[in-house]
N, C-alpha and C positions, 0 to 999 in steps of 0.2 A: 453407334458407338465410335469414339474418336480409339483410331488406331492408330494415329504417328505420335500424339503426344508421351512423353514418358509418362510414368507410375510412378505414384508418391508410395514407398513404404517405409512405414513408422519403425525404426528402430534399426535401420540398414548400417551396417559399418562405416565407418569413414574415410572410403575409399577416393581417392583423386578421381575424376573421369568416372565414377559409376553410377549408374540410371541403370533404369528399369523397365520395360517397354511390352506392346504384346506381341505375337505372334502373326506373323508377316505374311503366311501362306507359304507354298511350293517352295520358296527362297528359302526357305527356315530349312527342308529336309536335309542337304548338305552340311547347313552349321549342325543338326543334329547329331547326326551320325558321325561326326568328327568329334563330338565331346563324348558321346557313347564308346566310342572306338578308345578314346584315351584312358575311359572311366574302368573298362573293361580289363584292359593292361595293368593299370594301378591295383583294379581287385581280383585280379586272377579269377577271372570269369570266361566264362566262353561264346556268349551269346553272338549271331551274327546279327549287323547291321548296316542295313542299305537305304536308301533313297527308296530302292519299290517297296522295301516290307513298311517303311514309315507310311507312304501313300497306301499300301493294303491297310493296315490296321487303323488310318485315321478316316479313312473312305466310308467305315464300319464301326464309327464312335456310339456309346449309348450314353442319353446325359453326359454327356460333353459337346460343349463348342470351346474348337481349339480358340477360337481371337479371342474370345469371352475367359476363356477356362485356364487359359499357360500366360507363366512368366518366364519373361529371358533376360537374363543379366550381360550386362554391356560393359567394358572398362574402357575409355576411351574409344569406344565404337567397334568395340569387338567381341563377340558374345562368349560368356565364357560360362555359363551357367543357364538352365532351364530346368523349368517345373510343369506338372500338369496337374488336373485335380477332376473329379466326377463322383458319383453317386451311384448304388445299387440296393434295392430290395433284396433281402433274402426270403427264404422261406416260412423261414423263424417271425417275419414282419418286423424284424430291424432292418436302418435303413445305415448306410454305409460310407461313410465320406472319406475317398479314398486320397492320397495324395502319391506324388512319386515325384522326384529331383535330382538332378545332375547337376556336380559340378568341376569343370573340367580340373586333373590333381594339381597341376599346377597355382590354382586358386583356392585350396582348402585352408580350412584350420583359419579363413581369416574374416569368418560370421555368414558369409554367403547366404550357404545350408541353413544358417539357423534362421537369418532372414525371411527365406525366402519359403519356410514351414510354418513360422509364424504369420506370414501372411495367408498360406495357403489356409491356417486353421482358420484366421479371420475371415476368409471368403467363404468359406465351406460352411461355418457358421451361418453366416449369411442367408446362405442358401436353404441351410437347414430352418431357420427360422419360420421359411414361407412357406413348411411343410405342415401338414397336419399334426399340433401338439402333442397328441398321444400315442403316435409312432417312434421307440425307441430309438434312439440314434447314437451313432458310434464314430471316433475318427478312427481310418486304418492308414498304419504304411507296412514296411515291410523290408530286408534286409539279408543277403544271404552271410553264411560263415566271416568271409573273408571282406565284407564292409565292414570294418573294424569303427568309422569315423559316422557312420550313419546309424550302428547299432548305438552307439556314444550320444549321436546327436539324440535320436529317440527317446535313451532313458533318462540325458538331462530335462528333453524335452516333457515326461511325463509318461510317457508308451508303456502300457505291461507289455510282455509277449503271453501271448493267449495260443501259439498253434507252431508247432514246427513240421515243414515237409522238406523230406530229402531228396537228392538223387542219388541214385543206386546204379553200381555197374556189376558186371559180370563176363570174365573172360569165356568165351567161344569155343574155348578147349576141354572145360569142367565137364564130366559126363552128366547127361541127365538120367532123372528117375523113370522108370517107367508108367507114364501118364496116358493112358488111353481114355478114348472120345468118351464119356456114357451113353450107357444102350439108349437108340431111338433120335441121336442127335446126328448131324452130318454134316461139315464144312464143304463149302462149295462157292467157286472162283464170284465174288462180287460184282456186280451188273449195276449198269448204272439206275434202272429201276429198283435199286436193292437199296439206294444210298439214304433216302428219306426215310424206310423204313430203320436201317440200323440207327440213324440220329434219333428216331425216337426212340429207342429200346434202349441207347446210351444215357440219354438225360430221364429216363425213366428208371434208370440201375443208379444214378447218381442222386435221386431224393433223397438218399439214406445217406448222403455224404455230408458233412459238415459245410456249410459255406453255401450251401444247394441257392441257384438264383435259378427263377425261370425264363429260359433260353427264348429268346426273340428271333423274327423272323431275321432280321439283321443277322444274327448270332447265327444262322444257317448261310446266310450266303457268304457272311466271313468266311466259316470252316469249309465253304466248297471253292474259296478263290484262292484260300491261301497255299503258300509254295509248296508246304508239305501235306498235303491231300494226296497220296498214292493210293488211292481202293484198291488195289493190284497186290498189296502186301498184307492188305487183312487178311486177317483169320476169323472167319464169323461162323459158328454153328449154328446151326438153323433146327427147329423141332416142324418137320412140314413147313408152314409159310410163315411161322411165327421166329422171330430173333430171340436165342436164348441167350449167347455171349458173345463177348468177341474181344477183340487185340488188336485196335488200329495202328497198324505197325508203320513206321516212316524212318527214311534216311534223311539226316541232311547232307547233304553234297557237299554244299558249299562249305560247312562247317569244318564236314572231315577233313578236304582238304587245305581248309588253313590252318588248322591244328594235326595235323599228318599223322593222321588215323582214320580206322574202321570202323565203325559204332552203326550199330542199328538199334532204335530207339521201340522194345518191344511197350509201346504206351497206351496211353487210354482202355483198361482192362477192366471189363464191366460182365459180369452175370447177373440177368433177369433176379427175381426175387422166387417162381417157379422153380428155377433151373441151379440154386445155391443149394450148398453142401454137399454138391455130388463129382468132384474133382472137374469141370467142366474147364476154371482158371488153371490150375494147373496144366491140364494139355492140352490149350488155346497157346499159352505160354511156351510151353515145349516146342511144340511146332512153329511156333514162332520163331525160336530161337537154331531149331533147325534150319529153316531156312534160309535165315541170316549167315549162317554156317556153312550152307550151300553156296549162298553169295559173294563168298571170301570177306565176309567181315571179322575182325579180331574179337569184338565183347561188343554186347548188348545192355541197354540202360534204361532205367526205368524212373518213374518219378512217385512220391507215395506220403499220405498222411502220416505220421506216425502213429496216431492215435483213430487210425481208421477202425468202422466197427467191426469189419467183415473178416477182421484178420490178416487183412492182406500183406500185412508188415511179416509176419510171420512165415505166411508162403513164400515171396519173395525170398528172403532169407535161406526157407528150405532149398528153395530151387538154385543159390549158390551167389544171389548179389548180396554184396555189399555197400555200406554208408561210402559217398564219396565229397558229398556237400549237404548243406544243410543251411534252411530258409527258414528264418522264423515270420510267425506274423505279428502286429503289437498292434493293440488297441485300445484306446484312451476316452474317457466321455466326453461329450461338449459341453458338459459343467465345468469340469474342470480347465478345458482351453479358457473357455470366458472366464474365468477366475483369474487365470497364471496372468491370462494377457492384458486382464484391468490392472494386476500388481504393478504390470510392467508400464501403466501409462497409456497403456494403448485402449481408450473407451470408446466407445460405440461410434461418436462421434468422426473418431476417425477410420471408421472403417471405409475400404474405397468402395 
């Protein structure tokens, strides 16, 4: 594949100086993280980004290659925008074509975005095409609260939202309920022979989750490299040798202290299907939250379906967090792209 040439896309703005190019390697993670860092500011987000968490997370790609898969937008040789695009099966046997885009704020509002989603649907297309016809297929993106300009870009573009998940916080001071272990269970300090077992008993409590994909060996060595893997701060009950729940609890550091706070993120909250409707989430949760409390943290946070089956929106709630952001998901068919995008002039032909 030629990688220095630029990228022809059909229907790009008319900007002085703009081209379109692919993905350079290692050199790319600083201009990344520099337009993430601006995008973040502009939408009052809080995500941290660095140079290692881009090299963790792209080291660990599934259906993607970045030189194949990302576009980066250049204005007179300066990058001022990127996109990325991949695929995933669910459970359900629809297949998922996902897209995500940056564009640094100083450049909005002037087609970038729209550009550069319209190409990602024509590629995604593409790729879908060479898939087995009778596998449903879906485009996804996604947008929190305060992307005012990408939830806009979405619904010009065509997007239902089909899925909203929050994040939830909860100050450190609120008393809890009295949530004791259920008889015959027993939490006890995580070993590193423990870690495989509890990833199975997590993505086995997560079938019943909406979105459910099956997790790949990749998808284990991610979650055991990345920065926040603290086993040291679960909470896992154990029934004898078998894993009934747990609360993979994690701080970010880094996070607190650029945003100059305390936060322990009581997250990933999963009970066996055995071991449900007997308060097990509840004071997994608690003692979680204890802890954090022990730890001189101010509030703990969590993240949650709204439309989860298990109730969990409502535990949550009883235990004293509340809505703090909110993430919708939107998904679109690929009938419909190949429609919008024939109207617009854009046929087959010119797909790159």
């Amino acid at each position: 594949m030629d990688t220095q040439s630029p990228i022809r896309v059909p229907g790009a703005p008319a900007i002085r100086g703009l081209e379109f190019r692919r993905f350079r390697g290692e050199a790319d993670y600083p201009v990344m993280v520099a337009i993430l860092d601006a995008c973040n500011i502009a939408d009052r987000l809080d995500y941290i980004n660095t140079v290692e968490e881009i090299a963790w997370v792209f080291a660990h790609l599934t259906n993607c290659d970045p030189v194949r898969d990302m576009l980066f937008v250049e204005v007179d040789g300066e990058t001022v925008a990127f996109s990325r695009v991949w695929w995933v099966e669910e459970s359900t046997g629809e297949r998922l074509y996902k897209s995500l885009g940056f564009v640094r704020p100083d450049w909005r509002r002037q087609g970038l975005g729209a550009a550069m989603l319209r190409y990602n649907e024509r590629y995604l297309r593409d790729i879908a095409h060479g898939h087995p016809a009778e596998i449903p297929k879906l485009l996804r993106v996604w947008a929190t609260g305060t992307e005012y300009g990408a939830q806009a870009l979405f619904a010009q573009a065509g997007y239902e939202p089909v899925r909203h998940m929050i994040t939830m916080t909860r100050p450190i001071d609120l008393p809890l309920p009295d949530a004791p272990l259920p008889a015959g269970l027993a939490v006890r300090p995580v070993e590193p022979g423990h870690v495989r077992a509890i990833w199975d008993g997590m993505w086995e409590a997560r079938r019943d989750h909406w979105g459910y994909v099956q997790p790949t060996e990749q998808d284990y060595q991610r979650w055991t490299q990345g920065r926040l893997f603290v086993p040291e701060l679960w909470k896992v009950a154990w029934d004898g040798e078998e894993v009934a729940g747990m609360v993979l609890n994690r701080i970010d550091q880094e996070q607190n202290e650029k945003y100059q706070r305390q936060r322990g993120y009581t997250q990933d909250i999963f009970v066996r299907r055995p071991w449900r409707r007997r308060g097990l989430a509840r004071s997994l949760l608690a003692r979680s939250i204890e802890m954090f409390r022990e730890m001189g943290m101010e509030e703990t946070a969590l993240g949650v379906d709204t439309q989860n089956p298990s109730g969990a929106l409502g535990l949550y709630e009883g235990m004293g967090y509340r809505e703090v952001q909110r993430h919708t998901i939107f998904n679109k068919g690929m009938e419909t792209a190949d429609l919008q995008n024939r109207r617009m002039g854009m046929a087959t032909q010119d797909r790159p």
